[in-house]
C-alpha positions in Angstrom: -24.3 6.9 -27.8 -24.4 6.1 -31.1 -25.3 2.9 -33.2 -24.0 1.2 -36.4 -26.3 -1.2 -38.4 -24.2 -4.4 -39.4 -26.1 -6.8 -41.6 -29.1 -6.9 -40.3 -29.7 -5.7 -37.0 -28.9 -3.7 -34.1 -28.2 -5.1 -30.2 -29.1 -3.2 -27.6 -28.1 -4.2 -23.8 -28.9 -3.2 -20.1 -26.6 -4.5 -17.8 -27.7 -6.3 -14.9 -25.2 -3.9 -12.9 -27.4 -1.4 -14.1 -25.6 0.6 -16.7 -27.1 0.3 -19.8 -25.4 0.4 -23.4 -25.8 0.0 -26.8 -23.5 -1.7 -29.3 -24.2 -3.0 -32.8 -24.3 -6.1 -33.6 -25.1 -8.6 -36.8 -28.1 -11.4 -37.1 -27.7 -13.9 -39.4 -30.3 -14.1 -41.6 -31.4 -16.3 -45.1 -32.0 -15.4 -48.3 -35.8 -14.9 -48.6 -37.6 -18.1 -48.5 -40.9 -19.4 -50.6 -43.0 -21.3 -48.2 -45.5 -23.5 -50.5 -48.8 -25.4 -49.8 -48.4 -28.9 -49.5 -51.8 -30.1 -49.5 -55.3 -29.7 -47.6 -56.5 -32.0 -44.5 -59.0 -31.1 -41.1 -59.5 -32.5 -37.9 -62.6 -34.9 -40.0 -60.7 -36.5 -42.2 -57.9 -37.3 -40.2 -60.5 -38.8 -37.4 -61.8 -41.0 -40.7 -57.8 -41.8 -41.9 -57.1 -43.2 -38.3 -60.2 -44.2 -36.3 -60.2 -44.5 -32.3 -59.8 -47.8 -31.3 -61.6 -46.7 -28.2 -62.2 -49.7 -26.1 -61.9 -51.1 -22.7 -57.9 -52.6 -23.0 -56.1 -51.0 -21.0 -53.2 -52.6 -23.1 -51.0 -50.1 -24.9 -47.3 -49.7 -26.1 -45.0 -46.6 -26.0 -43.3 -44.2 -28.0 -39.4 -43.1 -26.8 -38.8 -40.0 -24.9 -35.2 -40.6 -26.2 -35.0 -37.5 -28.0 -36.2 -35.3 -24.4 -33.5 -37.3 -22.8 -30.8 -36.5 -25.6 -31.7 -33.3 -25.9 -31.8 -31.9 -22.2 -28.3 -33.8 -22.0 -27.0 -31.7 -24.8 -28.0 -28.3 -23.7 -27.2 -28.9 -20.0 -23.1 -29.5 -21.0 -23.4 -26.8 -23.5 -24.8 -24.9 -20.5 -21.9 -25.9 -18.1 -19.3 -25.5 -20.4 -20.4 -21.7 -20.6 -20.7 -21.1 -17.4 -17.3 -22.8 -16.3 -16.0 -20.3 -19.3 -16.5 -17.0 -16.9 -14.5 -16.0 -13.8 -14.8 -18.1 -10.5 -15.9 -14.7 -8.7 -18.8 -14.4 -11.6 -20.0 -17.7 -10.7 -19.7 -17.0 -7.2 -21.7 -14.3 -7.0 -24.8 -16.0 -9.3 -24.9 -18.9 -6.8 -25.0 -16.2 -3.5 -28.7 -15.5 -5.2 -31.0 -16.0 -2.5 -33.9 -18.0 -4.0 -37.2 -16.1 -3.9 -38.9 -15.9 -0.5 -42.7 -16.4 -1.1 -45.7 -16.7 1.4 -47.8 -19.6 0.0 -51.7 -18.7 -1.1 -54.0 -20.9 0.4 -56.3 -22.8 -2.3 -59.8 -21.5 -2.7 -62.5 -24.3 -4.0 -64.4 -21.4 -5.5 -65.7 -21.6 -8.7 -67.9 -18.2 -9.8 -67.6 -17.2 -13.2 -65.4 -20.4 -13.9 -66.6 -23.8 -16.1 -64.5 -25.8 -16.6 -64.4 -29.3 -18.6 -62.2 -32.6 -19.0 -59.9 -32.3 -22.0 -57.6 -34.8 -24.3 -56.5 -38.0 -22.3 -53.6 -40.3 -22.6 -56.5 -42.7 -23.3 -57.5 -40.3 -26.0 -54.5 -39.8 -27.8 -53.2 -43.5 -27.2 -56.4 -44.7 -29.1 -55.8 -42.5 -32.2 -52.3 -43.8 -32.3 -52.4 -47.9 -32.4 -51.9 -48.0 -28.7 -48.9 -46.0 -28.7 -48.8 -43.9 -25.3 -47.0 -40.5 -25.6 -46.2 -38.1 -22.4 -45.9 -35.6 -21.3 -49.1 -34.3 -23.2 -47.6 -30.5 -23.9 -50.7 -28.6 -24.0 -51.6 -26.7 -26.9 -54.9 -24.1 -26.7 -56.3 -22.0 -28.8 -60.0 -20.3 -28.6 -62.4 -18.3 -31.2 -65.7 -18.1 -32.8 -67.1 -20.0 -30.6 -64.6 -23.3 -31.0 -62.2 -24.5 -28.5 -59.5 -26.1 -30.6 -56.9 -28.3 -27.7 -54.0 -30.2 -28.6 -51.7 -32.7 -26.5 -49.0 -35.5 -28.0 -50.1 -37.1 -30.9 -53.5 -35.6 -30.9 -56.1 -32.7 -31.7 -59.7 -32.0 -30.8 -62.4 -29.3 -31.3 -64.9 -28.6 -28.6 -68.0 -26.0 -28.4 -67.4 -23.6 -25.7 -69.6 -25.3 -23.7 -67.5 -28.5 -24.0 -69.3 -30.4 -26.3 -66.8 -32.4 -28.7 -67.7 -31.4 -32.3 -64.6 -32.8 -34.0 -61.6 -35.8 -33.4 -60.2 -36.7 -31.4 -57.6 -37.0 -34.7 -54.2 -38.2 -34.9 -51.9 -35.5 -35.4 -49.4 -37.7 -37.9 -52.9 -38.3 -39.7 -53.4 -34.5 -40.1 -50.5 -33.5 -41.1 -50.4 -36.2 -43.7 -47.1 -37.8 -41.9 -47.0 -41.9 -42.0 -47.4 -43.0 -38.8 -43.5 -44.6 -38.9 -42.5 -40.8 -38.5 -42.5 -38.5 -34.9 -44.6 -35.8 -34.9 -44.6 -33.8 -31.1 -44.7 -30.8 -30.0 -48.2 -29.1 -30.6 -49.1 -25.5 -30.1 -51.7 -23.3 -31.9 -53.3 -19.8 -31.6 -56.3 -18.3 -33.7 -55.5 -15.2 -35.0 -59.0 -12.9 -34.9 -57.4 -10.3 -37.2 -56.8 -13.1 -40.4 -59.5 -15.3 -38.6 -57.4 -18.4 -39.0 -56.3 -20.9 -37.3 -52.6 -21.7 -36.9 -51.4 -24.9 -36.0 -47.7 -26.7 -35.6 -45.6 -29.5 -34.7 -42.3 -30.8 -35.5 -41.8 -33.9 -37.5 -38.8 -35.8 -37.4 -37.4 -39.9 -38.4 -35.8 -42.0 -35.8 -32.4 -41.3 -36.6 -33.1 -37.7 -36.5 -31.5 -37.4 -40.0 -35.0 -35.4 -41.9 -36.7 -33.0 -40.1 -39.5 -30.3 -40.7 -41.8 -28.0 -39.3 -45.4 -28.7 -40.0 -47.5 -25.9 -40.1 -51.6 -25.9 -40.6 -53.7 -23.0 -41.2 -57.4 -22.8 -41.7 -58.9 -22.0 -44.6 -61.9 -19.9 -42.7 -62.0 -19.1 -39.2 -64.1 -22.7 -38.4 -61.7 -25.3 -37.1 -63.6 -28.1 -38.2 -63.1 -27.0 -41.3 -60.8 -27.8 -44.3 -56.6 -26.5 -43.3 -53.7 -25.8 -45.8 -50.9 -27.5 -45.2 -47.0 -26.1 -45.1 -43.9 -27.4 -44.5 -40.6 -26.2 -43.8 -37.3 -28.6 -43.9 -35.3 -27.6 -40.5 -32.6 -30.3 -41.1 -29.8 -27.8 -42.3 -30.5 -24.7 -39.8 -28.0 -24.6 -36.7 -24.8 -23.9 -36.3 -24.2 -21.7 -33.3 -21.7 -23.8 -31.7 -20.3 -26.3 -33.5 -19.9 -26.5 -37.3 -21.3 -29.1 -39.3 -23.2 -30.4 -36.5 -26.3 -31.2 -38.6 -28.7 -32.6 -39.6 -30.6 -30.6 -36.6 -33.8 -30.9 -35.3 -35.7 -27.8 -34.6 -37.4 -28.6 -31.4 -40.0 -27.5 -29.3 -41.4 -24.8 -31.5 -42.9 -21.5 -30.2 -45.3 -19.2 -32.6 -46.8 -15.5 -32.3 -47.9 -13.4 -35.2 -48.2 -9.7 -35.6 -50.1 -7.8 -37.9 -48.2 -9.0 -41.1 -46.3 -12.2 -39.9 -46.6 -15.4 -38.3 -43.2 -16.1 -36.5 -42.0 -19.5 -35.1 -38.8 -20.2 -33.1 -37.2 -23.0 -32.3 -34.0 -24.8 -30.4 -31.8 -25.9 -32.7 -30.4 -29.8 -31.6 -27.5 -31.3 -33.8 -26.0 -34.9 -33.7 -23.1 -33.6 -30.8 -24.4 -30.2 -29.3 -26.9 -27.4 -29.2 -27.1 -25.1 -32.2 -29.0 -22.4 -30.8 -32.6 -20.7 -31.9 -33.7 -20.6 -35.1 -37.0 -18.0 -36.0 -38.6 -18.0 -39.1 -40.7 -14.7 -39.8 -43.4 -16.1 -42.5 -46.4 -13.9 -44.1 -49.7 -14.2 -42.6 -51.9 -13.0 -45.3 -50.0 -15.7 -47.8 -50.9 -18.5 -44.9 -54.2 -17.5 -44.7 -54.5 -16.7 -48.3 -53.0 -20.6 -48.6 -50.8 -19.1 -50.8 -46.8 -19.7 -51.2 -46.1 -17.5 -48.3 -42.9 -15.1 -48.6 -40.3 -16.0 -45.4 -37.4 -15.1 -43.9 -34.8 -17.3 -41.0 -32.4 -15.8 -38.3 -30.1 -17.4 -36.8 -26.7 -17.3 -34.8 -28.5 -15.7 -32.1 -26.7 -16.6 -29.2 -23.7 -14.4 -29.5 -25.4 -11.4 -29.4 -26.4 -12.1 -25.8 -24.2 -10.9 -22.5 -21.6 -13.7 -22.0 -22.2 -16.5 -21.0 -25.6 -16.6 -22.2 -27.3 -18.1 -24.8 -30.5 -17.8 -27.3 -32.7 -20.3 -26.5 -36.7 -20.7 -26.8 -37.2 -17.3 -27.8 -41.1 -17.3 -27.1 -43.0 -15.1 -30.2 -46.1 -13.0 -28.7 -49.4 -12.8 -29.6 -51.8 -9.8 -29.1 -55.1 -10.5 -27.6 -58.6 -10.1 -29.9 -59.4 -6.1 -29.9 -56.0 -4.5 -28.7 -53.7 -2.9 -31.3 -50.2 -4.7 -32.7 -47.5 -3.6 -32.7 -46.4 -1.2 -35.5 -44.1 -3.3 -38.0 -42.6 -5.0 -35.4 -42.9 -8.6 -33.7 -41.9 -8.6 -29.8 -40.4 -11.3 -28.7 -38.6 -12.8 -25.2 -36.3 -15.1 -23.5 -35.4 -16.2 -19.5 -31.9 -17.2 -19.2 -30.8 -20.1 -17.9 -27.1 -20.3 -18.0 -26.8 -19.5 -14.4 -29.0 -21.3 -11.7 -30.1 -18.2 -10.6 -31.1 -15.7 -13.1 -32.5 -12.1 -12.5 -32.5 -11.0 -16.7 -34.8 -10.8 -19.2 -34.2 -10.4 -23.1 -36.3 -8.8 -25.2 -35.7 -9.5 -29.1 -37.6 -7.7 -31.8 -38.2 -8.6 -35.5 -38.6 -5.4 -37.5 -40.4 -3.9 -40.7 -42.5 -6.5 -40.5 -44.4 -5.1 -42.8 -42.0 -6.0 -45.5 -42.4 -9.7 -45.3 -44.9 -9.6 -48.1 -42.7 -7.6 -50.5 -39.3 -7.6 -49.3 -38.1 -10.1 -46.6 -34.8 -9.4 -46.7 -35.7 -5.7 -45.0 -36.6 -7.7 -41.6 -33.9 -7.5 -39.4 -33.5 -8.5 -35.5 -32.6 -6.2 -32.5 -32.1 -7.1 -28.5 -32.8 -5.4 -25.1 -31.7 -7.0 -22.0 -33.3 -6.0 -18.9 -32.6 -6.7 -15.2 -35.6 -8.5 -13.6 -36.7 -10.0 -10.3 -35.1 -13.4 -9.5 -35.9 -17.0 -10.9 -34.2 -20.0 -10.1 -33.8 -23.5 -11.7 -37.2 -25.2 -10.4 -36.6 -28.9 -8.3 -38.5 -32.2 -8.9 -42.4 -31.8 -7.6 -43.8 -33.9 -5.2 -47.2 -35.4 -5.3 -49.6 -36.8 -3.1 -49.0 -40.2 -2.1 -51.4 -42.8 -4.0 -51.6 -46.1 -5.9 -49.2 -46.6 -8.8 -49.9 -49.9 -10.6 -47.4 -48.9 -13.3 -44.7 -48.5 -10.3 -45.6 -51.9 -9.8 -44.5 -53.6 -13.0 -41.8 -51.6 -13.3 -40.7 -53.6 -9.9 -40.8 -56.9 -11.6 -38.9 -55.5 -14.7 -35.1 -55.8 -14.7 -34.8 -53.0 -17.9 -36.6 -50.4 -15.8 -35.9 -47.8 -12.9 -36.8 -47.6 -9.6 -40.7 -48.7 -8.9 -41.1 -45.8 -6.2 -44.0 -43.2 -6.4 -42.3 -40.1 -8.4 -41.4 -36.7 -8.1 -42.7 -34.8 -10.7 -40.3 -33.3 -13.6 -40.2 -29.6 -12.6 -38.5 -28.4 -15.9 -35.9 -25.3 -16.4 -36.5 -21.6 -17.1 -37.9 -21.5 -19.9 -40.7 -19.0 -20.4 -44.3 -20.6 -21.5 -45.7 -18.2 -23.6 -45.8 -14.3 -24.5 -48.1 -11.8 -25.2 -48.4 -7.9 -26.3 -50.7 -5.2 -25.2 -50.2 -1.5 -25.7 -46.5 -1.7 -25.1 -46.0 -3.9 -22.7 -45.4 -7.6 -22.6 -47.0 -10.1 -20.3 -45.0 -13.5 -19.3 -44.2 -16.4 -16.5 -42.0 -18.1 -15.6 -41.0 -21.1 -12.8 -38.8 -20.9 -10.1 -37.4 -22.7 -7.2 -38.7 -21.1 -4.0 -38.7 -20.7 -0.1 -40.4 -19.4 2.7 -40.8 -19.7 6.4 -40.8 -23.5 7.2 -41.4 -25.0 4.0 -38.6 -27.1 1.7 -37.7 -25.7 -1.6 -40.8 -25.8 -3.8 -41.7 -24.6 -7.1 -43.6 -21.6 -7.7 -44.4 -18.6 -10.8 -42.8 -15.8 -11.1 -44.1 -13.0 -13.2 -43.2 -10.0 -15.2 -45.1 -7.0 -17.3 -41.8 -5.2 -19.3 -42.3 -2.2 -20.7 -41.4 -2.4 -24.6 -40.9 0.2 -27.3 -38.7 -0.1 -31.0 -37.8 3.4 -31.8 -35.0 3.6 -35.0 -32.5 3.5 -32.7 -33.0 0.0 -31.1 -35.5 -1.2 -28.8 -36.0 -1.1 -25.1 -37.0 -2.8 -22.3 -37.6 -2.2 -18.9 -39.6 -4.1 -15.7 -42.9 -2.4 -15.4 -44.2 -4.8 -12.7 -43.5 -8.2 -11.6 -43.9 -10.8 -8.8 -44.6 -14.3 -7.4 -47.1 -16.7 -6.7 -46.8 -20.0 -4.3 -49.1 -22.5 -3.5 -49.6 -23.9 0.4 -46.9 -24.8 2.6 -45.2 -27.5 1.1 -47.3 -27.5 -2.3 -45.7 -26.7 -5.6 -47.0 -24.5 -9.2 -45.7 -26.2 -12.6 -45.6 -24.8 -15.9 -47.3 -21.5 -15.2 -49.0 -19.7 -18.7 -50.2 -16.4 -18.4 -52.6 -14.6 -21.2 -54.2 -10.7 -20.9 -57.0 -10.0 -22.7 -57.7 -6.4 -24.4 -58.8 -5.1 -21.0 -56.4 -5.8 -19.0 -57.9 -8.9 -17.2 -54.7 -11.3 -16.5 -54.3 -14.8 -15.0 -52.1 -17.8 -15.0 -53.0 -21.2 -15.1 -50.7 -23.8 -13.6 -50.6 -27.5 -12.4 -50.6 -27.9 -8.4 -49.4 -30.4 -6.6 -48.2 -31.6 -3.3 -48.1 -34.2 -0.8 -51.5 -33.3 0.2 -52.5 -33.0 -3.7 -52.5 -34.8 -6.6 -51.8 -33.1 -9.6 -54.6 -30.6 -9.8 -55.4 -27.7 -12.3 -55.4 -24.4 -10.9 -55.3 -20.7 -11.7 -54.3 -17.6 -10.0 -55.7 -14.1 -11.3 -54.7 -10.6 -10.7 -58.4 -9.3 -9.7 -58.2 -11.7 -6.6 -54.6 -12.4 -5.8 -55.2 -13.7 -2.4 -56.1 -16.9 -3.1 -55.3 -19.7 -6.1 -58.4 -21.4 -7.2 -58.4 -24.7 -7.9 -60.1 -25.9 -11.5 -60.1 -29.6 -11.2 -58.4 -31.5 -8.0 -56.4 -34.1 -9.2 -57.4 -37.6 -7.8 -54.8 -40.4 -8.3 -51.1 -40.1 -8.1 -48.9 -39.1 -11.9 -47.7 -43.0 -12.9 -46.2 -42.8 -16.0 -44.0 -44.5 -17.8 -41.3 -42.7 -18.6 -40.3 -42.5 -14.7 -39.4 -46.1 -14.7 -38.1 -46.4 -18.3 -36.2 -43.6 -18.7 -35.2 -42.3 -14.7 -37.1 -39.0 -16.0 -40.8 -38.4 -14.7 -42.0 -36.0 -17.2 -44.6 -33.3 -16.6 -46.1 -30.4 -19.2 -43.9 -29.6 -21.0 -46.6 -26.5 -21.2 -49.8 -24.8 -19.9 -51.5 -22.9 -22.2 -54.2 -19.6 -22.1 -56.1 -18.0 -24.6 -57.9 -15.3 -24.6 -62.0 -15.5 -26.2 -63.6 -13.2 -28.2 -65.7 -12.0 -25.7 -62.2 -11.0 -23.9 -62.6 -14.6 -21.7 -59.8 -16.4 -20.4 -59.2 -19.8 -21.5 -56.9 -22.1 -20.0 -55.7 -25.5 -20.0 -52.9 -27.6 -18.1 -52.2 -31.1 -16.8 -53.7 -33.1 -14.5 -54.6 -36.5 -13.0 -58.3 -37.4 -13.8 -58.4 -40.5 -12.1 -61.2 -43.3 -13.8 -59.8 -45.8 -16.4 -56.5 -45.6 -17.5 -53.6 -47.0 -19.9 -51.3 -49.4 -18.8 -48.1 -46.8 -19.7 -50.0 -43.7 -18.6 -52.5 -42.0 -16.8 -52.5 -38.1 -17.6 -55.1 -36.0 -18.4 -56.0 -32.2 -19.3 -58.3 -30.0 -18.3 -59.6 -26.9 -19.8 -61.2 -23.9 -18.6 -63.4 -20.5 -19.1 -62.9 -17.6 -16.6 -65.7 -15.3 -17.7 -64.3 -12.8 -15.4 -62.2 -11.7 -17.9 -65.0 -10.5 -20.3 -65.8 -7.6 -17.3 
């Protein structure tokens, strides 16, 4: 077969039929951008700009999930609208998908070669922020040099690695030098060992949704309590996969890897009326670490380039884990579907010469392979252990709010959590809807090791292994994250819950898949106030895992920590070391 390069990039497909093809195809991409310092801040001095107002009052105040609400609204017609757009038989035979069949693990209380401390809380964050409750937390992690760095909604904190706070918690709109009348959401962060920074974003964005940017802090050494240079990137303009002059946009929920020569981020692009698709900006590392204006480059109009009906959305960026190899001049990226109910594809995207970005970003171009996979299916609301909900209680008395009933927990969509490379292969989760013998339809992880190379031609991708993990009868897993360190070591960290648990951090490891093993057991019931606000009982949005430089595996996820608690909210995280990892 051969290929024709057409602006920038090559597409390669597999058919889920199994015939594979290759066509050619063009990415949309910028002229090369100059991403500039801003200005200098750390997790100190943003502690000092907004103190803790840490107290006994449980008394707080909220901030809107409006824009979750808008958003998920917007991509589930655009999502509809495709799907109605193929054949009735197509549709037909997605929805005869048998949902994955998988024997539940029972829960092992074991705890060798695990510790294990008590994160960022709602009370945390809501006393950094005037009393302003946030949730869901969405867990950011990042590990290195012997710091911990976590980070939930609006909040960051360093720990030693034997849990000791050493800096914050800080207010995020504080660190990022964003007045507090501004949103800022959406944390995630890695530490990169080869630059030995740290890299830390959010989105920023006004209440009418009309000026929006990408924040973006990098260390100047590889302390996080140290001093960070600031960047910004205006996202207002970018989207326009669907609907033309839909902006201003809002790049939401962004997603970050790096390779050896870039730090990439990608995010969904949400305009005033619809969806406009992904947007991933390829920036230089050495600049950002340097903390100098860092040479950059966007793609866009991604969607099309995908098998019909699908679309682009949160293509997750990879990282590669301290002491294995990158990949040469090329960033590996991926994407779960979600267009159907029932998926069983994966897409692989790479960004490539890479190592152009400091010289030449407009040699980066963007190819796809599409790859059959195991099945994963649209996960259902969670239940949780039944238990007191004092918030459920005002809400009762309260004529402008939802029902005052206990709550199933959000499960969320398809969306993969997070990515990463080693020697060739890419390691990933994912939830799904699940069955087996007896048991309802609960929520469980499946996962996937693909097989990745980027020859000239265009890349491929193929299923190397894969498989499923369920909790006990009954029980369900939410927002799985899965990390590999340079040996090999895997395991995915996850929230359980049930309605013989409260929401509970646990983990599930490849060494000893017989049993999950439980990190903290919850020990009150979620009761949160965007249930009874807003109909919408929201959970994650992410887990997180990172891998230590002594090949450790770090993880961190959401639970219920019980204790004193907010009036709006209640969550809590958790983190934890699995020194297992380091043999």
């Amino acid at each position: 077969m051969s290929t024709r390069r057409l602006v920038s990039s090559a597409l390669a497909l597999a058919c889920a039929c199994g015939a594979s093809f290759t066509v050619a195809a063009g990415v949309r991409s910028s002229l090369p951008l100059k991403i500039r310092p801003t200005g200098v801040t750390s997790i100190a001095s943003a502690a000092t700009a907004a103190p803790s107002a840490a107290g006994t009052s449980a008394a707080d105040s909220v901030r809107s999930v409006d824009r979750e609400s808008k958003h998920a609204a917007m991509l589930d017609r655009l999502v509809k609208d495709r799907r109605a757009s193929v054949s009735a038989a197509v549709r037909a035979a997605a929805a005869a998908i048998a949902l994955p069949s998988i024997t539940g693990l029972p829960v092992s209380g074991e705890t060798e070669n695990v510790f294990g401390f008590t994160g960022l809380s709602n009370v945390d964050q809501a006393d950094v922020n005037e009393g302003f409750s946030v949730e869901p937390p969405d867990q950011a992690l990042c590990v290195g040099n012997g710091f911990v760095f976590e980070g939930v909604n609006d909040a960051f904190a360093v720990y030693a690695e034997n849990g000791r706070l050493v800096a914050g918690p800080a207010q995020a709109n504080a660190f990022y030098g964003v007045d507090f009348s501004l949103n800022v959401s959406d944390p995630r962060c890695i530490y990169d060992s080869a630059s030995n920074r740290w890299f830390v974003t959010m989105i920023e964005y006004d209440n009418f949704f009309s000026d929006n940017h990408l924040k973006i802090a990098v260390s100047q050494t590889g302390d996080p309590t140290g001093l960070f240079n600031l960047y910004d990137i205006n996202v207002t303009n970018d989207g326009s996969d669907f609907l033309a002059g839909d902006c201003p946009c809002l790049g939401d929920q962004p997603l970050i890897g790096a390779d050896a020569n870039g730090f990439y981020i990608s995010t969904n692009s949400f305009g005033q009326f619809s969806f406009e698709g992904p947007q991933i900006y390829a920036v230089s590392k050495a600049a950002l670490a340097a903390g100098a204006p860092a040479p950059a480059v966007r793609f866009d109009q991604l969607s099309f380039l995908l098998p019909s009906p699908e679309v682009g959305v949160s293509i997750q960026p990879s990282t590669t884990p301290p002491g294995a190899r990158f990949a040469a001049g090329t960033e590996f990226l991926a994407q779960s579907m979600l267009v159907f109910k029932r998926e069983s594809q994966l897409a692989v995207w790479t960004i490539n010469n890479t190592q152009a970005i400091n010289t030449n970003p407009a040699l980066l171009t963007m190819s796809l392979a599409v790859t059959p996979s195991e099945v994963y299916v649209l996960p259902v609301p969670a239940r949780q252990k039944a238990g007191p909900t004092p918030r459920a209680e005002t809400a009762a008395i309260t004529d402008s709010e939802f029902g005052a009933n206990e709550q199933d927990l959000d499960g969320n969509d398809t969306r993969l959590q997070q990515v990463t490379y080693l020697n060739g292969q890419l390691w990933t989760t994912v939830g799904t809807a699940s069955v087996a013998s007896g048991t309802p339809v609960r929520d469980a992880a499946a996962w996937f090791v693909i097989n990745v190379s980027n020859p000239p031609r265009a890349p491929t991708a193929a299923i190397a292994a894969q498989g499923y993990v369920a909790g006990p009868a009954n029980s369900h897993l939410l927002y799985p994250a899965l990390t590999v360190n340079a040996n090999g070591v895997a395991a995915i960290v996850f929230t359980l819950t049930g309605p013989t648990y409260f929401p509970s951090a646990a983990f599930w490891n490849f060494r000893s898949p017989s049993s999950i093993h439980m990190l903290f057991p919850g020990t009150a019931a979620e009761d949160g106030f965007a249930a009874y606000r807003f109909a919408r009982p929201r959970w994650g949005d992410y887990s997180a895992a990172a891998v230590g430089s002594d090949n450790s595996i770090w993880m961190a996820t959401e639970m219920i920590p019980g204790g004193f608690r907010k009036k709006a909210a209640n969550w809590g995280t958790f983190v934890a070391r699995w020194s297992q990892g380091g043999n």
